[in-house]
KEKE-3310 file (N, C-alpha, C; in steps of 0.2 Angstrom, whole numbers, plus 5000, padded with zeros to 4 digits):
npx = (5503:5495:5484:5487:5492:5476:5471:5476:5473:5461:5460:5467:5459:5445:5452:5453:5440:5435:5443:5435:5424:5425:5425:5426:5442:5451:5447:5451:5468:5470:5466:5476:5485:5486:5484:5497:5506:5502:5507:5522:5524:5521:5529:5544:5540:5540:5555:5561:5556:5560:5575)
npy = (5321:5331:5330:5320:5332:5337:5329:5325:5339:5340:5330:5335:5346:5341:5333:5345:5350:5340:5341:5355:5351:5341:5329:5309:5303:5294:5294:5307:5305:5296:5302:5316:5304:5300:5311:5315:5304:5305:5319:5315:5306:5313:5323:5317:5311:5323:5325:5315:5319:5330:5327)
npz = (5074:5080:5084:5097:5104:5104:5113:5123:5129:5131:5140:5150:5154:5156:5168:5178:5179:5187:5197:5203:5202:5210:5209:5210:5218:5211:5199:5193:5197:5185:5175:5176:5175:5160:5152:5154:5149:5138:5134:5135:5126:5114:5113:5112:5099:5092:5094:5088:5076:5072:5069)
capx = (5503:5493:5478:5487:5492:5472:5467:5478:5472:5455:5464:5467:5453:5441:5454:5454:5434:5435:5445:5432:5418:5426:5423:5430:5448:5453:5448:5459:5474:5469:5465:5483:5494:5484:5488:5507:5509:5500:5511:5528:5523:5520:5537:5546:5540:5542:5560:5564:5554:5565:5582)
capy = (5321:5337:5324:5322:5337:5341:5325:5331:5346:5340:5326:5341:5350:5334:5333:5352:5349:5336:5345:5360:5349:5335:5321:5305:5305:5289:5297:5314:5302:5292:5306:5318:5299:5298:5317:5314:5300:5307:5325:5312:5304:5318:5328:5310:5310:5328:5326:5309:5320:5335:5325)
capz = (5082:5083:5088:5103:5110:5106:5115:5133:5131:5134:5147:5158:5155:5163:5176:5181:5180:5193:5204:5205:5205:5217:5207:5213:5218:5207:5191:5193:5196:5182:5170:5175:5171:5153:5150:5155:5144:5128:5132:5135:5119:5109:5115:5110:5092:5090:5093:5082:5068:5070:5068)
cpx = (5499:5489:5481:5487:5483:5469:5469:5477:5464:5455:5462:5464:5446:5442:5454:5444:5432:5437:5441:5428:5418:5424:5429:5438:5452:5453:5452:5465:5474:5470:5473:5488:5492:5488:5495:5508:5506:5505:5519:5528:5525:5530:5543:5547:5541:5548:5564:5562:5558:5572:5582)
cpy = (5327:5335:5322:5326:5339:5336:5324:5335:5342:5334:5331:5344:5348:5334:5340:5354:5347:5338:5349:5356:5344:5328:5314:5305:5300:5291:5304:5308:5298:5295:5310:5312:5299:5305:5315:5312:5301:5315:5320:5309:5308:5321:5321:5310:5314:5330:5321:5313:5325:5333:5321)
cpz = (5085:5087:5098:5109:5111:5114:5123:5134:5134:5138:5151:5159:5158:5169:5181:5183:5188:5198:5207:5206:5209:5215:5207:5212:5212:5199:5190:5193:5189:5173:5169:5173:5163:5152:5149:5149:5136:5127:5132:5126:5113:5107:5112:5102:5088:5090:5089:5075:5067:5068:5062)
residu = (UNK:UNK:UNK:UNK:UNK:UNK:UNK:UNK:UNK:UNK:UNK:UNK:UNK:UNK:UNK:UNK:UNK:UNK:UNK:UNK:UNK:UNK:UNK:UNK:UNK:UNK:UNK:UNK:UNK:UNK:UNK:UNK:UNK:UNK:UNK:UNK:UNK:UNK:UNK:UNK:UNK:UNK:UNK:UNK:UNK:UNK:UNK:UNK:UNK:UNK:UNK)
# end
């Protein structure tokens, strides 16, 4: 699952892009729900693997 922390990480590093350079409003909300749901994911499988 390290694949995905990397693949949120550079989620909100797009989206923190966009924010500074203003790029349309639709793809910031679009791009912080993908983050969420690949960090909710992650957090999820990292606690089924520890037990």
């Amino acid at each position: 699952m390290n694949i995905l922390k990397w693949l949120g990480g550079l989620v909100i590093s797009i989206w923190l892009a966009a924010i500074i350079f203003r790029i349309g409003n639709s793809l910031i909300h679009n791009l912080i729900t993908v983050a969420a749901i690949i960090f909710i994911i992650d957090l999820l499988y990292n606690k089924e693997k520890s037990t």
